[in-house]
Each structure stands twice: as structure tokens, then as C-alpha cells.
Kinemage of the C-alpha trace (Angstrom):
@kinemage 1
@onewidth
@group {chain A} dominant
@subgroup {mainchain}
@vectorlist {calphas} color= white
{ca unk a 1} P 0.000 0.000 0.000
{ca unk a 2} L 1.280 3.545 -0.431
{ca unk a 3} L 1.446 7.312 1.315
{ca unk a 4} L -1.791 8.052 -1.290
{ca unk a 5} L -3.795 5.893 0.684
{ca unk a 6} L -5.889 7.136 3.399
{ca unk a 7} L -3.914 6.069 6.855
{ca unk a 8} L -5.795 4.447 9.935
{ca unk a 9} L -5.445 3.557 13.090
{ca unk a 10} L -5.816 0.303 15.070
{ca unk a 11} L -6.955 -0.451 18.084
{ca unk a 12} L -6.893 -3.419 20.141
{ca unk a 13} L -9.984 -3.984 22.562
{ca unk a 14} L -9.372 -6.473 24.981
{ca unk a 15} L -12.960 -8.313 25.985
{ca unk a 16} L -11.710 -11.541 28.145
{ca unk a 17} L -8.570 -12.856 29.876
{ca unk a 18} L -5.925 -13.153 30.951
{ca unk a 19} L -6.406 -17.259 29.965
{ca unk a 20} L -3.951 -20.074 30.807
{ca unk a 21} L -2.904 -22.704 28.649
{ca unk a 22} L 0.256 -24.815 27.964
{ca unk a 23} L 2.716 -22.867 26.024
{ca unk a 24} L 2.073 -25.862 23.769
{ca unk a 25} L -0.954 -24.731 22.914
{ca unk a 26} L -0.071 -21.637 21.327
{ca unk a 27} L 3.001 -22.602 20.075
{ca unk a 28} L 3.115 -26.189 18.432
{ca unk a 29} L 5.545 -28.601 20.566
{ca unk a 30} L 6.760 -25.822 22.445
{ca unk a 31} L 6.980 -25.915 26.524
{ca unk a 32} L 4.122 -28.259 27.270
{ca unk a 33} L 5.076 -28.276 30.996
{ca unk a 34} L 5.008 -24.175 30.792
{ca unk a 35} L 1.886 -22.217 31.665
{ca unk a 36} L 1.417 -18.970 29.504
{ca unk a 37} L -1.278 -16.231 29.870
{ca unk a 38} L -3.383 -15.126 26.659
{ca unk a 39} L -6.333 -12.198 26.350
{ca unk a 40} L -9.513 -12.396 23.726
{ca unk a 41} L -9.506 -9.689 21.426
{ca unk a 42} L -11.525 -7.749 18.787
{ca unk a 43} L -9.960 -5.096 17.058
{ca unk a 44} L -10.880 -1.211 15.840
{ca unk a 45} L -10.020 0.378 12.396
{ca unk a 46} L -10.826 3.920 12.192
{ca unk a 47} L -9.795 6.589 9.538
{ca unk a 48} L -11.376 8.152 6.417
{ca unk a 49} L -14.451 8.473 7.923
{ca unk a 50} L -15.109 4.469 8.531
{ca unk a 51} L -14.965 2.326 11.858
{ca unk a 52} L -14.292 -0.996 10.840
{ca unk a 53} L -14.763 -4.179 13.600
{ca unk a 54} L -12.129 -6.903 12.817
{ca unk a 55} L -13.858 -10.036 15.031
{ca unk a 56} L -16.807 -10.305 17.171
{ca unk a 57} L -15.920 -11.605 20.240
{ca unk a 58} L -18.363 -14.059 22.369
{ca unk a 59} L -21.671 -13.371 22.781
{ca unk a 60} L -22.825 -13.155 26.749
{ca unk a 61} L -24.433 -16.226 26.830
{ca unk a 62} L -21.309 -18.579 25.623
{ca unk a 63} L -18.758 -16.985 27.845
{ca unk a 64} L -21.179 -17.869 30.969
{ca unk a 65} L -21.502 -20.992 29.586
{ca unk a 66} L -17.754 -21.969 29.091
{ca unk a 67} L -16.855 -19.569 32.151
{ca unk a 68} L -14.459 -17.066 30.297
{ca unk a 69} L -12.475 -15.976 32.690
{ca unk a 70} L -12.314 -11.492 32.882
{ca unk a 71} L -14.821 -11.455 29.728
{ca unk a 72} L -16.813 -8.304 29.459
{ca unk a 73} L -19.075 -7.969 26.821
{ca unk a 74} L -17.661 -6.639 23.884
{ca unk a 75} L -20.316 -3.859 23.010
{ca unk a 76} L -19.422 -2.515 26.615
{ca unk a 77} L -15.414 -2.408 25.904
{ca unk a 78} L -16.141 -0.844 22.337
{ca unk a 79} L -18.612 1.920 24.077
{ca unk a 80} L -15.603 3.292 26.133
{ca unk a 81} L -13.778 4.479 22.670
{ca unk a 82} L -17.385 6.015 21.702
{ca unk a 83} L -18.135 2.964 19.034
{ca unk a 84} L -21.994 1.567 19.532
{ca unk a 85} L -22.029 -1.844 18.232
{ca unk a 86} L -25.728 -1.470 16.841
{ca unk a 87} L -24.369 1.212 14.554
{ca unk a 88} L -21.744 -0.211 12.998
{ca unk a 89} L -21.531 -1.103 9.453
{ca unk a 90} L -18.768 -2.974 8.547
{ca unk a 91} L -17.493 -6.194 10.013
{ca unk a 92} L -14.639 -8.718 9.404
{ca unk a 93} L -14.581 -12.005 10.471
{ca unk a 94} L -11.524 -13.268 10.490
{ca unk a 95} L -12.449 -17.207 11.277
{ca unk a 96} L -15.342 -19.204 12.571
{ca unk a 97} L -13.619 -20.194 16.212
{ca unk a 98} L -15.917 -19.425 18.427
{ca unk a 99} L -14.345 -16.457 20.292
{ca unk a 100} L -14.514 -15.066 17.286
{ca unk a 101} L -17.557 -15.569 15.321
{ca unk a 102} L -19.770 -15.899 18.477
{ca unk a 103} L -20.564 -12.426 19.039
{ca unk a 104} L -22.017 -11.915 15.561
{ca unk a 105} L -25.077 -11.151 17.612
{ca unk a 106} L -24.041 -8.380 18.742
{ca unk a 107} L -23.803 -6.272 15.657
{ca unk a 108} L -27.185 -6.442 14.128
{ca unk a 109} L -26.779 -3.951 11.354
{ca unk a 110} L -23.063 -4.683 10.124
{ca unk a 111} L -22.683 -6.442 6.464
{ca unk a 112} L -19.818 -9.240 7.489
{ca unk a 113} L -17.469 -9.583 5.365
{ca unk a 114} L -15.725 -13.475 5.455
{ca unk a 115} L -13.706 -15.617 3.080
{ca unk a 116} L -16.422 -18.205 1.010
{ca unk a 117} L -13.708 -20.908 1.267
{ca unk a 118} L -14.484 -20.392 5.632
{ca unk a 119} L -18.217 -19.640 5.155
{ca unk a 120} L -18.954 -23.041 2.755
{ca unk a 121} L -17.024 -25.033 5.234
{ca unk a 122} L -18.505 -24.152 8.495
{ca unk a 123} L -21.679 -23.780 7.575
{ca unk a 124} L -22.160 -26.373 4.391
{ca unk a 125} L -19.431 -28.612 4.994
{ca unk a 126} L -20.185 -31.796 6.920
{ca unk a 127} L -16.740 -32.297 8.165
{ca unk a 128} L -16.982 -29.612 10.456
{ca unk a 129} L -19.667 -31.197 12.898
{ca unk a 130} L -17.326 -33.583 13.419
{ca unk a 131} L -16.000 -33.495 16.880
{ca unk a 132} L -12.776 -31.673 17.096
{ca unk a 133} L -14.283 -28.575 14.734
{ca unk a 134} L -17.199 -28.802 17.455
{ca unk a 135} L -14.911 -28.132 20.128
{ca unk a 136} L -13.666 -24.551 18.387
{ca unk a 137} L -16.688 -23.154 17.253
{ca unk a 138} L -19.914 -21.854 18.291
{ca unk a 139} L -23.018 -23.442 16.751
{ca unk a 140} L -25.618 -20.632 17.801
{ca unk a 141} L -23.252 -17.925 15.948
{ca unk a 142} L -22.569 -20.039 13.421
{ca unk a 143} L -27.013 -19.906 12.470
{ca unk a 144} L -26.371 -16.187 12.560
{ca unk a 145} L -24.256 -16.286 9.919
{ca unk a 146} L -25.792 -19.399 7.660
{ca unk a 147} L -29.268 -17.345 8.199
{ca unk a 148} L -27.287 -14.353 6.488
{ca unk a 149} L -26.574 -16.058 3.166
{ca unk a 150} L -28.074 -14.611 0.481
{ca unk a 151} L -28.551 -10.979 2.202
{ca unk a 152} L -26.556 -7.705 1.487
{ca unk a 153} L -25.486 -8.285 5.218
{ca unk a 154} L -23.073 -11.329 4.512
{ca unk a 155} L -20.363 -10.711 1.605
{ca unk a 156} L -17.981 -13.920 0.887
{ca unk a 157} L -14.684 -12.816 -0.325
{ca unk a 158} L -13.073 -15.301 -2.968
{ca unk a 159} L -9.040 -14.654 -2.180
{ca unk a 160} L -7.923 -11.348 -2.053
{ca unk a 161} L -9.755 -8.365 -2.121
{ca unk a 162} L -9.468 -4.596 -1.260
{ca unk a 163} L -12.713 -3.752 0.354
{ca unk a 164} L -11.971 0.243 0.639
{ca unk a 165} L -9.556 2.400 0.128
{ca unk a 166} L -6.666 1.358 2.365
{ca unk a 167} L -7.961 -1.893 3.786
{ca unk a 168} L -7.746 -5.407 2.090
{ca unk a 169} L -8.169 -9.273 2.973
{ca unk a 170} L -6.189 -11.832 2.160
{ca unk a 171} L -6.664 -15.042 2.334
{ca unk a 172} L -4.651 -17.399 5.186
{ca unk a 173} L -5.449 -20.806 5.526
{ca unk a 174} L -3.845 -23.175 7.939
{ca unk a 175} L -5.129 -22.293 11.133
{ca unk a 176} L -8.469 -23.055 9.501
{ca unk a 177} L -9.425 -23.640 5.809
{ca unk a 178} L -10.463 -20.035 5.330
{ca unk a 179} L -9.025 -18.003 7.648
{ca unk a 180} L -8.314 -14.212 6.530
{ca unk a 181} L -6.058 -11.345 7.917
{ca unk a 182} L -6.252 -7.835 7.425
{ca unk a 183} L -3.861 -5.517 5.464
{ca unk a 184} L -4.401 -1.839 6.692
{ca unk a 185} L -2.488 1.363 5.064
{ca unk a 186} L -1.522 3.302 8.412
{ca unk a 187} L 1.220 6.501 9.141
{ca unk a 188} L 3.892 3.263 9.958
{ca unk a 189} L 2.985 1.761 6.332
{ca unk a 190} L 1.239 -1.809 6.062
{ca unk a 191} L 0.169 -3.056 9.299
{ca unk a 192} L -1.796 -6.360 9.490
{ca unk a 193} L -4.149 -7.900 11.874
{ca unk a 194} L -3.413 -11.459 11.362
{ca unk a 195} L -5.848 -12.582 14.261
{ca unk a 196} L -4.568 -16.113 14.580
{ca unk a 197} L -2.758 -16.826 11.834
{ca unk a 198} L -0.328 -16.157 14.745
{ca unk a 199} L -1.707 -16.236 18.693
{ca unk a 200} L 1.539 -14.741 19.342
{ca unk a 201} L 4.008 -12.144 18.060
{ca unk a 202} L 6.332 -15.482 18.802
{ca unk a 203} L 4.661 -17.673 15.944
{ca unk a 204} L 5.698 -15.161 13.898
{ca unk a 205} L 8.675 -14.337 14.936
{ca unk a 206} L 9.720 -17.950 15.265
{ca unk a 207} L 7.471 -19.514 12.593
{ca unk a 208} L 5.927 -22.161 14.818
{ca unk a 209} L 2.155 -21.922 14.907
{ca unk a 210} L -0.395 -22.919 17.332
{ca unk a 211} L -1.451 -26.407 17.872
{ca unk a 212} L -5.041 -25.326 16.257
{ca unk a 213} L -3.683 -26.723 12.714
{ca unk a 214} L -5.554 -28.059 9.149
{ca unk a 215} L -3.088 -27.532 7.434
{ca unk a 216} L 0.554 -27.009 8.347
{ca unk a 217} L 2.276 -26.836 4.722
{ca unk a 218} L -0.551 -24.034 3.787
{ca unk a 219} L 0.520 -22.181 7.237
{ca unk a 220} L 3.902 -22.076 6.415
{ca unk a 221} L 2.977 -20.275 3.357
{ca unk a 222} L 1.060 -18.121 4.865
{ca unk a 223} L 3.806 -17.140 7.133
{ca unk a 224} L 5.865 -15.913 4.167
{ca unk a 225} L 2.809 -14.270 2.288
{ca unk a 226} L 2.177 -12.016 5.200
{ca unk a 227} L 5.330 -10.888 6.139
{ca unk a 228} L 5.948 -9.819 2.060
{ca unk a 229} L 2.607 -7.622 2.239
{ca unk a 230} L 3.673 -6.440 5.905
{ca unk a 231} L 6.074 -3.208 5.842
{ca unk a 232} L 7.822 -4.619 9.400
{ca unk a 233} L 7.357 -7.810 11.286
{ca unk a 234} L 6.463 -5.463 14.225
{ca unk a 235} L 3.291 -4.381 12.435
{ca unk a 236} L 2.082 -7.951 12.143
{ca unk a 237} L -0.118 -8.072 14.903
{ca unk a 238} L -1.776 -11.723 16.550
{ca unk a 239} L -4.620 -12.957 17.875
{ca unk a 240} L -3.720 -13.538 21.387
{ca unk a 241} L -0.645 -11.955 22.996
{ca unk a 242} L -0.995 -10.139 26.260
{ca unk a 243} L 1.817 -7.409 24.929
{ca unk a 244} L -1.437 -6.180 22.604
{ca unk a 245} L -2.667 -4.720 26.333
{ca unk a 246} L 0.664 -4.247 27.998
{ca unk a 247} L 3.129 -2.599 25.623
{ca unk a 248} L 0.941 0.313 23.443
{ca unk a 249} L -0.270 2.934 24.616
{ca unk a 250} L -3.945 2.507 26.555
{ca unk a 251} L -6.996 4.836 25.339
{ca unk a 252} L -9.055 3.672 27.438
{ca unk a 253} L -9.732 0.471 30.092
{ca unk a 254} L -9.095 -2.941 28.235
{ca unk a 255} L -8.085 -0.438 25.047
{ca unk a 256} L -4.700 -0.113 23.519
{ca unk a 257} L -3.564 1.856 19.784
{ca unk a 258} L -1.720 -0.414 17.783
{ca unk a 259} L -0.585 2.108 15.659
């Protein structure tokens, strides 16, 4: 992307954590007997006149259910940076995990936009009611979004695609079949919210991903496809790490500026 792009800025809005897990789970074969802390996120692009959601979050009723430890609901962390999550337009889901597809709910005038290769699996494909894709997702959000097909409110993205001025998706695969990150022109250059193409700035860094694989060859590719559209590794940002909340500055509670 280039300086005649509009620039924007991200935000990170934390909505749940801190979570422990096995380092293993995060990063493949890594530290099994090592606990590491992780937050949920959704994310905030704002410039040119558009506020753009990257993610949904959970919706109140899953994180009781599954006891998410520190989740708030998402519409109330957005509301401190002045966004209402009934008037947004524009939303990106990234994957259909559940912490981030469940809170589709919650935005009940956005068009979603989502890669077709992610939408036709988890929703058409009968491979994903099978047990360990059952275990990741979120079957009331994932009605929401079959219920959409065929409205204005759903568009499915086939590959890559610049969706304004500024802002494209590109397609991911690996951590799941469909998975898409987002490339955003900002002051810094190309920054990109790769949700969890990488949990941590580690899995980029280090090119191990998480242990949430389909397919490991089309990771690795990923890997290198992302950090050629990425104008420095420090503005590839993940899904997970706690340094999202701890090392930029904080707007507000829960709320950090990327960049």
C-alpha cells in the first residue's frame, strides 16, 4: 500500500482474559510443561471516515456458559472508545472459532465480510460437525451467519480483495481452511491484523504456529505471504498476545492503539 492511501489507526480492545494454557498450545511442541497467559480480542479500524470491527468476540451467553475468565461484553469495551455496536456497518470475520464468530449477535446492522472458502465449510461442509471442529466453534453464531446467506449483510470474499480504500483481505489458511487477515495502510505503512494466523508475536517471529492446525504446509505459506505484504514484522499483529494490552499505549480500560 502507499502514502496516497488514506492512513488508519488500530486499536486493540481487549474483551476476556488473561487465559492459561500450555505454552504448547499456542506454540506447536513448544513448553508443554510451561503455563502462559493469553487475552480475547476484537480489534478497531478507524480513519477516512469508517470504523471498521475486525472479530466479534463471544456473545454473553457462551462466555457464561464456558466460564471465560475477565470477559466483558464486547459492546461494553467498544462503548468506552465512543463505538456503539448497533451502529456499525462494517465487520470482518476473520475465522469461525468461536471467540470469534460468536458475538455476531451483537452487531445487528453490520454487512460481514468473510472468506467463502471459511463460510462453505462451516456452515455447508459436513466435516466440520465432526467433533474436534465442534470443540472450536460456536453453533448458535454459526445460524447467525448461515441465516445471512443470500442478504446484502453477509459478503464472501473469494481470495484477495481490497474492500476500501486502504484496507484489504487476504486469504490465510492453515489455522483453519479459510481463515483471513487484514492488510491496513496506516502513518507506519502496512500493518496487518493477522488474528490467529499467529496467537503470538512469537509464531511469527519464530514460525511455529499454534497447535489449532488443518493444514501445516498451507501455514507455512502463509507465514511468508504475510510478512511480504507487511512493511515490518512489528506491524504484524496476533490474535492472542498479552503485549497487545501491555506494551501500546492505553486509550481507554481494556483499550490499547496499535498504531
Amino acid at each position: 500500500m502507499s502514502t496516497s492511501l488514506p492512513a488508519y489507526e488500530i486499536y486493540a480492545v481487549k474483551y476476556a482474559g488473561p487465559i492459561v494454557s500450555s505454552v504448547a498450545m499456542v506454540l506447536w511442541l513448544t513448553d508443554w510443561d510451561t503455563k502462559i497467559e493469553r487475552n480475547y480480542y476484537v480489534w478497531v479500524v478507524r480513519g477516512n471516515g469508517e470504523t471498521l470491527i475486525v472479530d466479534c468476540g463471544v456473545a454473553p451467553a457462551l462466555a457464561k456458559a464456558r466460564q471465560i475468565p475477565g470477559y466483558v461484553n464486547p459492546v461494553e469495551v467498544l462503548a468506552r472508545i465512543g463505538v456503539e455496536a448497533s451502529e456499525v456497518q462494517k465487520v470482518i470475520i476473520t475465522h469461525v472459532h468461536f471467540d470469534h464468530i460468536s458475538g455476531i449477535e451483537l452487531f445487528p446492522n453490520a454487512t460481514f465480510y468473510i472468506q467463502d472458502e471459511e463460510f462453505h465449510f462451516w456452515i455447508k461442509d459436513p466435516v466440520a460437525q465432526k467433533p474436534p471442529f465442534l470443540m472450536v466453534t460456536d453453533p448458535v453464531g454459526n445460524r447467525y451467519l448461515a441465516d445471512l446467506e443470500g442478504t446484502e449483510r453477509l459478503v464472501c470474499v473469494k481470495g484477495d480483495q481490497a474492500i476500501l480504500p486502504g484496507i484489504e483481505l487476504l486469504s490465510a489458511p492453515g489455522h483453519t481452511p479459510g481463515l483471513q487477515v487484514v492488510a491496513v495502510n496506516t502513518a507506519r505503512g502496512t500493518a496487518i491484523l493477522g488474528s490467529d494466523c499467529g496467537h503470538l508475536f512469537r509464531n511469527y517471529q519464530e514460525e511455529v504456529p499454534s497447535c489449532f492446525i488443518v493444514d501445516l504446509v498451507a501455514w507455512m505459506t502463509t507465514y511468508d505471504k504475510v510478512k511480504s505484504a507487511v512493511s515490518s514484522i512489528d506491524l504484524l499483529f496476533p490474535g492472542h498476545d498479552m503485549k497487545m494490552l501491555t506494551d501500546y499505549p492505553m486509550v481507554a480500560d481494556g483499550i490499547t492503539r496499535l498504531v
